[in-house]
ZAVOBA-703540 format. One record per atom (N, C-alpha, C): residue number from 1; atom name; x, y, z. Coordinates in Angstrom, 2 decimals, padded with zeros to 5 digits. Example, Ala and Ser with C-alpha at 12.3 -4.5 7.8 and 13.67 -1.06 7.14 Angstrom:
! residues 2
> 1 N 013.19 -005.69 007.80
> 1 CA 012.30 -004.50 007.80
> 1 C 013.20 -003.30 007.80
> 2 N 012.85 -002.25 007.08
> 2 CA 013.67 -001.06 007.14
> 2 C 012.90 000.03 007.87
END
This chain:
! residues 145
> 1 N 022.48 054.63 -043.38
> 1 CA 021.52 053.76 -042.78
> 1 C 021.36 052.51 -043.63
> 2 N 021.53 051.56 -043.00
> 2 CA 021.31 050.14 -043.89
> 2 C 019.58 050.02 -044.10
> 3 N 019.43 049.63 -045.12
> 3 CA 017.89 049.13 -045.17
> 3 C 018.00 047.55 -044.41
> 4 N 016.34 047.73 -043.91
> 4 CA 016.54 046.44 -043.23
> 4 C 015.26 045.25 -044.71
> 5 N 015.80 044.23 -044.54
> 5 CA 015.24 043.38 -045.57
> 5 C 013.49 042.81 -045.14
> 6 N 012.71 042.93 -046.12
> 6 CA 011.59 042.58 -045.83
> 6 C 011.48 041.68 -046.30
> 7 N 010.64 040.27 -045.33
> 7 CA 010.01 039.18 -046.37
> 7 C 008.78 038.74 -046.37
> 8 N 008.32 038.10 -047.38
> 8 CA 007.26 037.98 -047.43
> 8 C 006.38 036.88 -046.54
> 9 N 005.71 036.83 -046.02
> 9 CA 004.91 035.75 -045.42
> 9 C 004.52 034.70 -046.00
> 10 N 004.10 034.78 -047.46
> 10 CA 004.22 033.65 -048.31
> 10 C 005.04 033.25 -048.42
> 11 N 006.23 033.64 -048.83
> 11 CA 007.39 032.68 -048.96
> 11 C 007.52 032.02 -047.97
> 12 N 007.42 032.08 -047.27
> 12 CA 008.47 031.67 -045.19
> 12 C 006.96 030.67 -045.96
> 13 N 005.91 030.78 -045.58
> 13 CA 004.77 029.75 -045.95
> 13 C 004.86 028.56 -046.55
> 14 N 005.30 029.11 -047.76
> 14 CA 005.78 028.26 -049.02
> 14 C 006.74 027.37 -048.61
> 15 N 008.18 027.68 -047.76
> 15 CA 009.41 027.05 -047.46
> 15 C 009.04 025.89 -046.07
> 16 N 008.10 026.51 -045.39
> 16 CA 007.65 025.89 -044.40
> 16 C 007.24 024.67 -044.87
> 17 N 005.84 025.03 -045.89
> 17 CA 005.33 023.53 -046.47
> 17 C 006.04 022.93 -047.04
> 18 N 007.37 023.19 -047.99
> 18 CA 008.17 022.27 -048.70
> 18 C 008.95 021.71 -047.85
> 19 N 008.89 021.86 -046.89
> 19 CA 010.29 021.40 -045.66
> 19 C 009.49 020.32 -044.98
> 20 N 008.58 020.58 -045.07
> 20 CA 007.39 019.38 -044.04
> 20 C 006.86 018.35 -045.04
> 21 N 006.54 018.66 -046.53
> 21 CA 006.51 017.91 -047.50
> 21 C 008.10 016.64 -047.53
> 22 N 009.06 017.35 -047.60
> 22 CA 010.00 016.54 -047.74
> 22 C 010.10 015.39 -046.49
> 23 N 009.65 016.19 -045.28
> 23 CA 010.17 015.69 -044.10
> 23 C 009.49 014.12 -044.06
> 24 N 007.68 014.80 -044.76
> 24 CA 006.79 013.99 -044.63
> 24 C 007.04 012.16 -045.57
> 25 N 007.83 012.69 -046.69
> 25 CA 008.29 011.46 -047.35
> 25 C 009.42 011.10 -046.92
> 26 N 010.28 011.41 -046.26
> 26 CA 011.55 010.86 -045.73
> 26 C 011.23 010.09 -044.87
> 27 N 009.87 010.45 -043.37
> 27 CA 009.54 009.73 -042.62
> 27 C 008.75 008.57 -043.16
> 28 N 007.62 008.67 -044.12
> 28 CA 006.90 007.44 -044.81
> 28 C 008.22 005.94 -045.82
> 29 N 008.80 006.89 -046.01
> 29 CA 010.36 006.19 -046.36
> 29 C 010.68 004.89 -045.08
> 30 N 010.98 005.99 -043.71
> 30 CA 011.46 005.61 -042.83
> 30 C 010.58 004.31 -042.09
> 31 N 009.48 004.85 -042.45
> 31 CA 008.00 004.06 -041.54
> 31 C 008.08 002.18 -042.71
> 32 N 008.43 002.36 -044.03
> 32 CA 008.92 001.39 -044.94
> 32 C 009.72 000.40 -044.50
> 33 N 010.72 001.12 -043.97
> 33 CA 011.74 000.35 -043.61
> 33 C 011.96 -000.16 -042.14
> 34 N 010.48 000.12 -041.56
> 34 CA 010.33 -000.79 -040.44
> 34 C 010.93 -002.15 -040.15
> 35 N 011.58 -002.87 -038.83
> 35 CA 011.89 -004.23 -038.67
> 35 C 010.61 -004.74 -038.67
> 36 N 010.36 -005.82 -038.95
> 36 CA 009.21 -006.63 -038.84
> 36 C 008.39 -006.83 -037.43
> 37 N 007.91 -007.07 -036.59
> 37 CA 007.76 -007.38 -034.86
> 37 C 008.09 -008.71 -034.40
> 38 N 009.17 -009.28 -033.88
> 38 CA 009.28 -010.66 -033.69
> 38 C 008.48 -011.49 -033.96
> 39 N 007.46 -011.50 -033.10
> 39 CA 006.27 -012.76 -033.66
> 39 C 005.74 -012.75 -034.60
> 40 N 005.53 -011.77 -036.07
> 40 CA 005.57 -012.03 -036.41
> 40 C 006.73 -012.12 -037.55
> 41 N 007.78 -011.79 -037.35
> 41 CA 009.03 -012.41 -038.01
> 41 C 008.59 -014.30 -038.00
> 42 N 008.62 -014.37 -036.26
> 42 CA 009.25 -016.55 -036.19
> 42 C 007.74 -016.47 -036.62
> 43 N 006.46 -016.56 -036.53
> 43 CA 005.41 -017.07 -037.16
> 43 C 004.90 -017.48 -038.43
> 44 N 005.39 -016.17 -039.39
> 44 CA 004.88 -015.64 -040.17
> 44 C 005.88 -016.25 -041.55
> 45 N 006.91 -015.79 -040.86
> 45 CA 008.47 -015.82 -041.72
> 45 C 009.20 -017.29 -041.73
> 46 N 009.77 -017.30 -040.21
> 46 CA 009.92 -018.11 -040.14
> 46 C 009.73 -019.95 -040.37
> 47 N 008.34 -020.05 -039.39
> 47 CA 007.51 -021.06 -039.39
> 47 C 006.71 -021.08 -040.79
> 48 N 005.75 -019.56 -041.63
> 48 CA 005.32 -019.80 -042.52
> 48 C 003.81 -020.48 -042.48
> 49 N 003.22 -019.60 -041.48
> 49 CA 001.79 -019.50 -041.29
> 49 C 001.00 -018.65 -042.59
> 50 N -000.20 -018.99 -042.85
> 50 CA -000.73 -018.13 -043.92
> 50 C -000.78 -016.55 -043.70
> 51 N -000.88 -016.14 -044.28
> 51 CA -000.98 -014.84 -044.78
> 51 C -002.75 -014.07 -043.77
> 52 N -003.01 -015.24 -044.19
> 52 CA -004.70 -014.64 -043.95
> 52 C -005.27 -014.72 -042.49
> 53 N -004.19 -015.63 -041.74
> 53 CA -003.96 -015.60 -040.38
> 53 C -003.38 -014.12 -039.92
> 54 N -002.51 -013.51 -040.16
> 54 CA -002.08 -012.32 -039.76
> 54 C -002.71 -010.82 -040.21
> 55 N -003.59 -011.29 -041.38
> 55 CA -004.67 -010.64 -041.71
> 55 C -005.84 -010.41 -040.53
> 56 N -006.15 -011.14 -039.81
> 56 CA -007.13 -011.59 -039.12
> 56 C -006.03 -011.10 -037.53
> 57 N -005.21 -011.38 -036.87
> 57 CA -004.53 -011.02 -035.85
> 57 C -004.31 -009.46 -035.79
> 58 N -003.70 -009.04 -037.02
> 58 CA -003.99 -007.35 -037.33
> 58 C -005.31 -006.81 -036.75
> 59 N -006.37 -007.52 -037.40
> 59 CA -007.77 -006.94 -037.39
> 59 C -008.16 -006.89 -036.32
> 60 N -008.03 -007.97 -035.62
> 60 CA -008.27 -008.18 -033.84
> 60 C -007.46 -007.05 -033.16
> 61 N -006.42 -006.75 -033.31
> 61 CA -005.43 -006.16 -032.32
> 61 C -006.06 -004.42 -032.60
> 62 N -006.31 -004.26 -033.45
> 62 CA -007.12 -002.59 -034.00
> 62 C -008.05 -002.95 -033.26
> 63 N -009.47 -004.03 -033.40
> 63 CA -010.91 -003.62 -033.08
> 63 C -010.43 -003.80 -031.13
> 64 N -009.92 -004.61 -030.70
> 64 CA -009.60 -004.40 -029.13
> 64 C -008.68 -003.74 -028.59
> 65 N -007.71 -002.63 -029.65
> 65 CA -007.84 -001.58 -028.77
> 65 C -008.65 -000.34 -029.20
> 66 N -009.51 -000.40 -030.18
> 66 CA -010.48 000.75 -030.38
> 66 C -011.66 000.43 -029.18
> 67 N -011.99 -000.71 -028.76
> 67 CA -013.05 -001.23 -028.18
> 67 C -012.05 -000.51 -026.37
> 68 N -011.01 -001.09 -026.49
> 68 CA -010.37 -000.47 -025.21
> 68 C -010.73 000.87 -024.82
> 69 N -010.32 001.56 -026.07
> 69 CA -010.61 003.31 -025.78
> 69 C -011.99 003.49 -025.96
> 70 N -012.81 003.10 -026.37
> 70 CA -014.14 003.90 -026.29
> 70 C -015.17 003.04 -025.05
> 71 N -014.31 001.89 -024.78
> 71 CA -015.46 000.95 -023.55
> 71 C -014.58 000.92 -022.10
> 72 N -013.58 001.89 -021.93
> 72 CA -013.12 001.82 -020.61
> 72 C -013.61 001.38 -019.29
> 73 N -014.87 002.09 -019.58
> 73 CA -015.52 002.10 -017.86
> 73 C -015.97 000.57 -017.81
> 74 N -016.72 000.28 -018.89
> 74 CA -017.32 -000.64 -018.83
> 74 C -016.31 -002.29 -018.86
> 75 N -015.28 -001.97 -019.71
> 75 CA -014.16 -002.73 -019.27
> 75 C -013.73 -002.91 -017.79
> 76 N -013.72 -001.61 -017.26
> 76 CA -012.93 -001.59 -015.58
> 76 C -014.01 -002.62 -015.12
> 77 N -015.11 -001.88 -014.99
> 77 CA -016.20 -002.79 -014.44
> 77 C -016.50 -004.49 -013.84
> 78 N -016.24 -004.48 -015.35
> 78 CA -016.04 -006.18 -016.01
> 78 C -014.84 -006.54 -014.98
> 79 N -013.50 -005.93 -014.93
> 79 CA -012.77 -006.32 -014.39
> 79 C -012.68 -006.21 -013.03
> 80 N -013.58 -005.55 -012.60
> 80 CA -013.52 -005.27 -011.26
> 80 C -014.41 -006.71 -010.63
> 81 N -015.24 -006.69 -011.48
> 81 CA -016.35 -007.73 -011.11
> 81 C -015.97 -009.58 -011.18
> 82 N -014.99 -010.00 -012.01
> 82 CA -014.18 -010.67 -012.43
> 82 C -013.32 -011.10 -011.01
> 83 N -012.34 -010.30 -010.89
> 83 CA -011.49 -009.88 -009.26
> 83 C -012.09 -009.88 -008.48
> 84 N -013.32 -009.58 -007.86
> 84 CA -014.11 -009.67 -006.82
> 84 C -014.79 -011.28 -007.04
> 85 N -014.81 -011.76 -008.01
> 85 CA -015.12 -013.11 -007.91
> 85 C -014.25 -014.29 -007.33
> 86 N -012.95 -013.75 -008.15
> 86 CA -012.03 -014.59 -007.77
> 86 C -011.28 -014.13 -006.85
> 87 N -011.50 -013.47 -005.90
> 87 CA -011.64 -013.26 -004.71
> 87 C -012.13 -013.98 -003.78
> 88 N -013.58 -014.09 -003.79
> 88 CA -014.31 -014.43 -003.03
> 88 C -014.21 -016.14 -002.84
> 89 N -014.08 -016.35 -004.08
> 89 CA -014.31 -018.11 -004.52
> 89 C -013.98 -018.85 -003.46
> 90 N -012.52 -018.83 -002.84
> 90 CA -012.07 -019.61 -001.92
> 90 C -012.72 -019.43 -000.62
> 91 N -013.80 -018.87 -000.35
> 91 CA -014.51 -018.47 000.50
> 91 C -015.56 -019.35 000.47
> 92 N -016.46 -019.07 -000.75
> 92 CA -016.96 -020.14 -000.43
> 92 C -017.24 -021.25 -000.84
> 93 N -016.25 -021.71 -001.88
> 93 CA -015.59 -023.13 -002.05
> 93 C -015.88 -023.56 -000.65
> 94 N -014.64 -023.39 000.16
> 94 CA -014.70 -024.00 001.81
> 94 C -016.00 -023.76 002.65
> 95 N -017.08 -022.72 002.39
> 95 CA -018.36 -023.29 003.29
> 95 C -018.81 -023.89 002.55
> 96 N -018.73 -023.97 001.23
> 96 CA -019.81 -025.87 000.49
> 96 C -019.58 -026.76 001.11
> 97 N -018.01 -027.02 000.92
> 97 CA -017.56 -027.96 001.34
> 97 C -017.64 -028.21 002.89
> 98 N -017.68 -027.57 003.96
> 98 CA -018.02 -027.43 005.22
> 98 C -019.33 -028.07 005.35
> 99 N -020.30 -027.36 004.33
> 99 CA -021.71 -028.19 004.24
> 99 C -022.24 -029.20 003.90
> 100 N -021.17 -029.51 002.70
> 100 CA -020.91 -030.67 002.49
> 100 C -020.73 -032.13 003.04
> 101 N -019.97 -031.82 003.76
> 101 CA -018.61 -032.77 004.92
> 101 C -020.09 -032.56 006.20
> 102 N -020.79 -031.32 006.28
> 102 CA -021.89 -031.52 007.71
> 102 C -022.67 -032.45 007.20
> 103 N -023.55 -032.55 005.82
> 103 CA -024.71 -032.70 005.43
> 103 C -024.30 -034.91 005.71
> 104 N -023.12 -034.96 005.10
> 104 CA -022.79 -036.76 005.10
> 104 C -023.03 -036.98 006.29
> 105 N -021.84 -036.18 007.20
> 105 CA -021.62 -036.74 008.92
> 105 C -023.26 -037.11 009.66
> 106 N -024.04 -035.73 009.27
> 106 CA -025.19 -036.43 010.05
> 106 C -025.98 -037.89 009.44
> 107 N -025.62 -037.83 008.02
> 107 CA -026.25 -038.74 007.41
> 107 C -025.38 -040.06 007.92
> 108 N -024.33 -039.90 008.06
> 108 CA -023.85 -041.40 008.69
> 108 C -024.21 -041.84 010.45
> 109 N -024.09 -040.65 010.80
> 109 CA -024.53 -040.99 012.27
> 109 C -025.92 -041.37 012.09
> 110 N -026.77 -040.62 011.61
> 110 CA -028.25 -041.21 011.68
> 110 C -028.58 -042.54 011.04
> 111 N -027.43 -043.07 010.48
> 111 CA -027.50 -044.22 009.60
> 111 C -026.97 -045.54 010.96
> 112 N -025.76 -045.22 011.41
> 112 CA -025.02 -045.99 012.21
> 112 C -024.61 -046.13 012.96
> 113 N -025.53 -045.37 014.10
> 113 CA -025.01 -045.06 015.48
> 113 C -026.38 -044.91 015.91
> 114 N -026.31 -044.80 017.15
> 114 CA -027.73 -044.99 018.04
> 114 C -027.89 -043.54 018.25
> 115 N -028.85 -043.15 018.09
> 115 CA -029.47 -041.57 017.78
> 115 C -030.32 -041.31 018.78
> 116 N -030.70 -042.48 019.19
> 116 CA -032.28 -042.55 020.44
> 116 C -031.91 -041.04 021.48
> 117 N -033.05 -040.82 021.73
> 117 CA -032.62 -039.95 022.71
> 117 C -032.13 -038.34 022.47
> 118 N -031.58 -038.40 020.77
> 118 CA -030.57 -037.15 020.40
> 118 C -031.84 -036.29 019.64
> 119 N -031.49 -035.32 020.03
> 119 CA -032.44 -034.09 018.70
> 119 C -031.47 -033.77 017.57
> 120 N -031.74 -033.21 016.62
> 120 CA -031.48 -032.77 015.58
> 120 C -030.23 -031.94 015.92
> 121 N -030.46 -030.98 016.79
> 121 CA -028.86 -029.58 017.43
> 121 C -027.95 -030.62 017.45
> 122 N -028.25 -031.78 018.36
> 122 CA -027.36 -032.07 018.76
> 122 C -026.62 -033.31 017.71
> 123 N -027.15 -033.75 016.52
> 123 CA -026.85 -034.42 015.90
> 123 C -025.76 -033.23 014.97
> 124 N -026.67 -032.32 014.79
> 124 CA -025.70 -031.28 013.57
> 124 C -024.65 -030.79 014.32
> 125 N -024.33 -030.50 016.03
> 125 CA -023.43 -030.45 016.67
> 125 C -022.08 -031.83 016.47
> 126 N -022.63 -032.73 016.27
> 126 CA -021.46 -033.81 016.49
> 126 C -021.44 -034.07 015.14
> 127 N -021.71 -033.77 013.86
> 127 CA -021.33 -033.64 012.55
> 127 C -020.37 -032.46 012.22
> 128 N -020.67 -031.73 012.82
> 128 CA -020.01 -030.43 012.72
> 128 C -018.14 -030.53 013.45
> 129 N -018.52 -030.90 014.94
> 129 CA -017.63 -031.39 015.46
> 129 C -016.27 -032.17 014.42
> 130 N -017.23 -033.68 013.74
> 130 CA -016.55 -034.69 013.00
> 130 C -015.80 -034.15 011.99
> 131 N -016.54 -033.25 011.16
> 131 CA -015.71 -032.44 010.17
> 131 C -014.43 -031.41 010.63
> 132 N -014.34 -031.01 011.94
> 132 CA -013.56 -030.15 011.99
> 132 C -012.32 -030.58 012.77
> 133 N -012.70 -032.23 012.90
> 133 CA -011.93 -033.42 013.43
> 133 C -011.70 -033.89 014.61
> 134 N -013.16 -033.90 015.21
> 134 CA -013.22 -033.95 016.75
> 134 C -013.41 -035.36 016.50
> 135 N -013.18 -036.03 017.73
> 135 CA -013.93 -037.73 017.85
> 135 C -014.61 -038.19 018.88
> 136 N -015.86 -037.36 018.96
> 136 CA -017.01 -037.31 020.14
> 136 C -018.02 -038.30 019.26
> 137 N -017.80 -038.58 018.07
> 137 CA -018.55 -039.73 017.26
> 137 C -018.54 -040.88 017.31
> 138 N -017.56 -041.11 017.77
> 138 CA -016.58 -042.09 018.31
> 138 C -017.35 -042.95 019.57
> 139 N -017.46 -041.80 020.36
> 139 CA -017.97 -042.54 021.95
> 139 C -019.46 -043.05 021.49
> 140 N -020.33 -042.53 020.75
> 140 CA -021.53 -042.80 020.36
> 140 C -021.85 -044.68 020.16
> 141 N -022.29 -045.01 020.80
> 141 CA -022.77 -046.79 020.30
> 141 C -023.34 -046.97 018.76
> 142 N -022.53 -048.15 018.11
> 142 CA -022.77 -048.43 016.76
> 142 C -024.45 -049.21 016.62
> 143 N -025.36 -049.16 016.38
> 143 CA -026.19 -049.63 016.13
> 143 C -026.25 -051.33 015.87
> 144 N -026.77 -052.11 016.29
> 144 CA -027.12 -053.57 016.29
> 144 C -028.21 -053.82 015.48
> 145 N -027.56 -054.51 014.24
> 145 CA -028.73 -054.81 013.63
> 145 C -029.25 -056.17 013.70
END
């Protein structure tokens, strides 16, 4: 009968940690001999920006993405709210401006055209009209001064 070999659990322990020890400085070795990151290679290297500038770009790039991971929601939020703005804008950019373009037209007709006779509907009717490029303003008599 062959004996079968016993080992110890410490050892295998022991061999384990020296194997992960080594591994661990071969990789910090490896992590050394990093390429630089382009930008800042041409910035830094290249061009020959200070030192205390990339000090400061480091620091930023850690605190916004620590701020990323712990402020998600409130980030989405922001961004959601942001997008729904600029969304909307061209919306109502064009009714200002609609109100805009109404608010003159009546002010010129009531200025230079004979109004006698007209109510208010019907003045904001043929301003409204003018802006959207009708020429019923047109037929209206110019005032005699």
């Amino acid at each position: 009968m062959s004996k079968k070999e016993k080992t110890n659990p410490e050892e295998v322990r022991n061999k384990n940690y020296e194997a992960k020890k080594m591994n661990n400085y071969e990789n910090s070795k490896q992590k050394k001999n990093k390429d630089l990151p382009w930008w800042v290679e041409l910035l830094f290297v290249q061009i020959g920006l200070p030192d205390k500038l990339l000090i400061e770009i480091l620091k930023a790039k850690k605190n916004s993405q620590e701020f990323i991971k712990n402020d998600k929601k409130s980030l989405i939020t922001f961004l959601f709210l942001i997008t729904t703005l600029a969304y909307f804008y061209p919306v109502i950019k064009h009714a200002k401006n609609k109100l805009d373009c109404e608010a003159i037209a009546k002010n010129y007709i009531i200025k230079n055209k004979n109004t006698i006779g007209m109510d208010n509907k019907e003045i904001k009717m043929l301003s409204t009209n003018f802006c959207y490029g009708g020429e019923e303003i047109y037929e209206i008599e110019n005032l005699k001064n």
